[in-house]
C-alpha positions in Angstrom: 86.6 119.7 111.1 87.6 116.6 109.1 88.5 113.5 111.8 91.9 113.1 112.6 93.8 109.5 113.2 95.6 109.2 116.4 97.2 106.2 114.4 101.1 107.5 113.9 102.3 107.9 110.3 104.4 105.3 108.7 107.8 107.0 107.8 109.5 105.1 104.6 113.0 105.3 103.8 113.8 105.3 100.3 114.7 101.4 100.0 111.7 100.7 102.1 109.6 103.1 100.0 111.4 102.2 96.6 111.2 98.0 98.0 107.4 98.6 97.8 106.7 99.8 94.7 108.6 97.2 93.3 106.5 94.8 95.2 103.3 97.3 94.5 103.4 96.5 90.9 104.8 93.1 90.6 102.9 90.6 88.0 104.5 87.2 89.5 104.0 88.3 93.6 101.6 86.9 95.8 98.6 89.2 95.3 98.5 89.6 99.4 102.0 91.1 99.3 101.2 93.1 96.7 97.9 94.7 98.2 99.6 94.6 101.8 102.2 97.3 99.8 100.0 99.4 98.6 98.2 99.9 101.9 101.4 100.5 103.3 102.2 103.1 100.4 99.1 104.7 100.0 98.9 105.2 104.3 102.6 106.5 104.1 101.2 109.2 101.7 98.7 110.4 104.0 95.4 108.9 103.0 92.7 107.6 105.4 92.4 103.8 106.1 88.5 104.2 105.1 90.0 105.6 102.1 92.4 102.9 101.2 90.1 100.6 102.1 87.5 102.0 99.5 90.1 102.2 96.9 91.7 98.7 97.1 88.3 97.3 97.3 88.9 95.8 100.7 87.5 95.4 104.3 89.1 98.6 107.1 90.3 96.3 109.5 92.6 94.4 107.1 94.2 97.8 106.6 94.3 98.7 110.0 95.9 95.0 110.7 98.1 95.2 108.0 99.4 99.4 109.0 99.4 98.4 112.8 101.8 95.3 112.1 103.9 97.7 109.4 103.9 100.5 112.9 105.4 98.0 115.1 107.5 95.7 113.0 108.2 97.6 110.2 107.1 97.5 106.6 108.6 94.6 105.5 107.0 92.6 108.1 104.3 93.6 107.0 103.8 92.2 104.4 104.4 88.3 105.2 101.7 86.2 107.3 101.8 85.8 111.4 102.8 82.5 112.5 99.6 80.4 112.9 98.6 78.6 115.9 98.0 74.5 115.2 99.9 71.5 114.7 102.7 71.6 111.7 101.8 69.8 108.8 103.7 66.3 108.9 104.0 64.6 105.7 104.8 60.8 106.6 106.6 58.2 104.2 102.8 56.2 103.2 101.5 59.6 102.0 105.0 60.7 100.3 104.5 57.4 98.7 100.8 57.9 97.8 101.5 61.3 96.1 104.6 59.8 94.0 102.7 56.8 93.0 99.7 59.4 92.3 101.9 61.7 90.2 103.4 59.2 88.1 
């Protein structure tokens, strides 16, 4: 017998499934939302994460990252990056200045 996932499955609605395929085949999208979508479609339609992971020429445990956050936040989560841990970025008026002067 084949081994089975203890993982839920994803239900899509149609916007969410129809929001995704847009995204899925987008030329001008990040390329991380658009691989983060077709994880998302291609585990709502039953494959394996090994399986996607072999297709989309990626690592497992992105998938399982990316279907785990799409489980408990919801697809279109999913697709956008965590907050980060770290100071902000703070661009102060010498470096504004530096990167005008630089540009022009």
């Amino acid at each position: 017998m084949p081994f089975q996932s203890k993982k839920e499955k994803l239900q899509l609605s149609i916007t969410e499934r129809d929001m995704l395929l847009k995204i899925s085949r987008a030329c001008t999208e990040e390329y991380r939302r658009v691989e983060r979508a077709r994880m998302l479609l291609h585990y709502a339609d039953g494959l394996s994460i090994p399986k996607i992971a072999e297709m989309l020429s990626t690592t497992v445990p992105k998938v399982n990252r990316c279907v785990d956050k799409a489980l408990e936040l919801g697809p279109e989560a999913a697709l956008g990056e965590e907050q980060r841990s770290g100071r902000p970025p703070v661009v102060t008026p010498e470096a504004k200045a530096w990167v005008i002067s630089l540009a022009c």
